[in-house]
C-alpha positions in Angstrom: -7.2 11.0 2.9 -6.3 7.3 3.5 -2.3 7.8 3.7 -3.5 10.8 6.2 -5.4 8.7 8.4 -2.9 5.8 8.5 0.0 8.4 9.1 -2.2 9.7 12.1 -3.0 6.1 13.4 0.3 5.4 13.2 1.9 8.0 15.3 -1.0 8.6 17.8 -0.1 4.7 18.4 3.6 4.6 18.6 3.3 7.9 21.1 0.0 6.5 23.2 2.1 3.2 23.0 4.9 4.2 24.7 4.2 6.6 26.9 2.2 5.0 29.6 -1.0 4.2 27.2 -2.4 1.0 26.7 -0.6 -1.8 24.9 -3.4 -2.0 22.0 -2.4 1.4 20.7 0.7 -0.2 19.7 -0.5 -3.0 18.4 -3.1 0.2 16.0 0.8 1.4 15.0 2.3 -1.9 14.1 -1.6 -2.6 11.6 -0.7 1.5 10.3 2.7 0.6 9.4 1.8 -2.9 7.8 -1.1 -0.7 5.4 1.2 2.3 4.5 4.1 -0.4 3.5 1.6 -2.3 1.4 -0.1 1.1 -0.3 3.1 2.1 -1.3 3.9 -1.2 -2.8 0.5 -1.7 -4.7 0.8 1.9 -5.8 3.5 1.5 -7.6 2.5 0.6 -11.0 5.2 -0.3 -13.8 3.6 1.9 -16.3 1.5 4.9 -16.0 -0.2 6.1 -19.3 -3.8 8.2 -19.9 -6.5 6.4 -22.2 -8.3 9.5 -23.5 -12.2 8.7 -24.8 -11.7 6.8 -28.1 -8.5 5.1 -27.6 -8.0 1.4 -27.9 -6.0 -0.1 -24.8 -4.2 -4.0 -25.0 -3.9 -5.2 -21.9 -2.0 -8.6 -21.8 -1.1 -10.9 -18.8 2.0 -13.3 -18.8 3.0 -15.7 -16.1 7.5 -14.7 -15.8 7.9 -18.2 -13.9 7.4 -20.1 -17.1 9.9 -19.8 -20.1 9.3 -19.5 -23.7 10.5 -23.1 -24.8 7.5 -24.7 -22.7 
C-alpha cells in the first residue's frame, strides 16, 4: 500500500505539475521520488533467511572502515 501511494503521489504530481497546476504539486513528485528511491534502497537487505519458532539467530555488527590489525 505505501509503494501504491507514493507511485500515485508521484505521477498525479509530475502531471498536475506540468500541466498548468500549481507549482507545489511538483514539489509532492520531487518528496515521492526521494521516498520510493530510499524504500528501495533500505529494502534491500544482503541476506534474507526465515527463523522458524525454536531457532537460535546470531546477529553480529562490524564497523568495514576499520581493519583487522587495529
Amino acid at each position: 500500500m505505501f509503494r501504491a501511494t507514493v507511485n500515485w503521489l508521484y505521477r498525479t504530481g509530475v502531471k498536475r505539475g506540468t500541466t498548468g497546476g500549481h507549482w507545489a504539486w511538483l514539489i509532492v513528485a520531487l518528496a515521492a521520488w526521494i521516498l520510493r528511491r530510499d524504500s528501495d534502497r533500505i529494502s534491500k537487505a544482503p541476506i534474507q533467511m526465515d527463523v522458524k519458532p525454536g531457532d537460535r539467530l546470531m546477529v553480529t555488527m562490524r564497523n568495514l572502515d576499520t581493519t583487522a590489525d587495529s
